[in-house]
C-alpha positions in Angstrom: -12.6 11.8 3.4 -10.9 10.1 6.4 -9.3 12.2 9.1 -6.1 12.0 9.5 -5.5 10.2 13.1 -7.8 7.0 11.3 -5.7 7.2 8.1 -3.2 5.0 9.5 -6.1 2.5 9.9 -7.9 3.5 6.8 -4.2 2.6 4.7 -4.2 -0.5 6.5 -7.8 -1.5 6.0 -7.1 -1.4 2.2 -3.9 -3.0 1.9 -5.9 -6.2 3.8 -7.9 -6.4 0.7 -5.3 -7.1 -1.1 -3.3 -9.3 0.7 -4.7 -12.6 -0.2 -3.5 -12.2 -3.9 0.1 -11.2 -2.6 0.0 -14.4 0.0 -1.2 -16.5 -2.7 2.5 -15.8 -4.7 4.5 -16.2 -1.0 4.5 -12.3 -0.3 3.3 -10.0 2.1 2.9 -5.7 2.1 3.2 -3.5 5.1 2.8 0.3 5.6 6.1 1.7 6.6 4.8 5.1 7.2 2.4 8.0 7.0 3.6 11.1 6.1 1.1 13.8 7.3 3.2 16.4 5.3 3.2 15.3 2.1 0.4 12.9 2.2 2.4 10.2 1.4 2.3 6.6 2.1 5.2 4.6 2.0 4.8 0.9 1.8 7.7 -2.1 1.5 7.0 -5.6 -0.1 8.2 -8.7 1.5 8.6 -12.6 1.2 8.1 -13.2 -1.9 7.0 -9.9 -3.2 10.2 -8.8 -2.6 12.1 -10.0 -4.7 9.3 -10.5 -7.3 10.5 -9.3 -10.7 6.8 -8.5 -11.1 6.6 -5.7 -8.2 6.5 -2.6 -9.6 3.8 -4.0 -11.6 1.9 -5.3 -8.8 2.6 -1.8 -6.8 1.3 0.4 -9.7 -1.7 -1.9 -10.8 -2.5 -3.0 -7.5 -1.2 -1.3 -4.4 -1.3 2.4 -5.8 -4.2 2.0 -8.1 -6.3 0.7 -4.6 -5.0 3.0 -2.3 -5.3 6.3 -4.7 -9.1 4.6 -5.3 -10.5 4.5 -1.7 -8.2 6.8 -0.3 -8.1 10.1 -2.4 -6.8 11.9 0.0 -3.3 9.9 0.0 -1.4 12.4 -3.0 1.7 9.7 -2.9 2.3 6.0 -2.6 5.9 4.9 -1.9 7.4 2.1 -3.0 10.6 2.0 0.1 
């Protein structure tokens, strides 16, 4: 389990993983904010991904199912 002062980093570490298959379509995600409270990680798509008809696919199949994966200690992922 990752402590919570790296979780920040650990969130970020993941969501480089899947950046090159969100650059390959024009689009980019960043973490918008931890929140130690609810354990919630609240991410935003942009560029391309934005606007992408496809995103919540991508966020459920991609983003959430990676982050809930290596970081089971996250209980929400946020779509903002």
């Amino acid at each position: 389990m990752v402590m919570t002062k790296n979780i920040k980093i650990a969130i970020e570490e993941v969501l480089e993983e899947i950046r090159p298959m969100l650059h390959s379509h024009g689009g980019d995600i960043e973490l918008v904010e931890w929140l130690e409270k609810g354990k919630t990680a609240q991410v935003r798509f942009v560029g391309g991904c934005a606007t992408c008809p496809m995103a919540q696919m991508t966020f459920k199949n991609l983003v959430e199912a990676s982050l809930k994966e290596k970081l089971p200690e996250i209980k929400k992922i946020e779509l903002v």
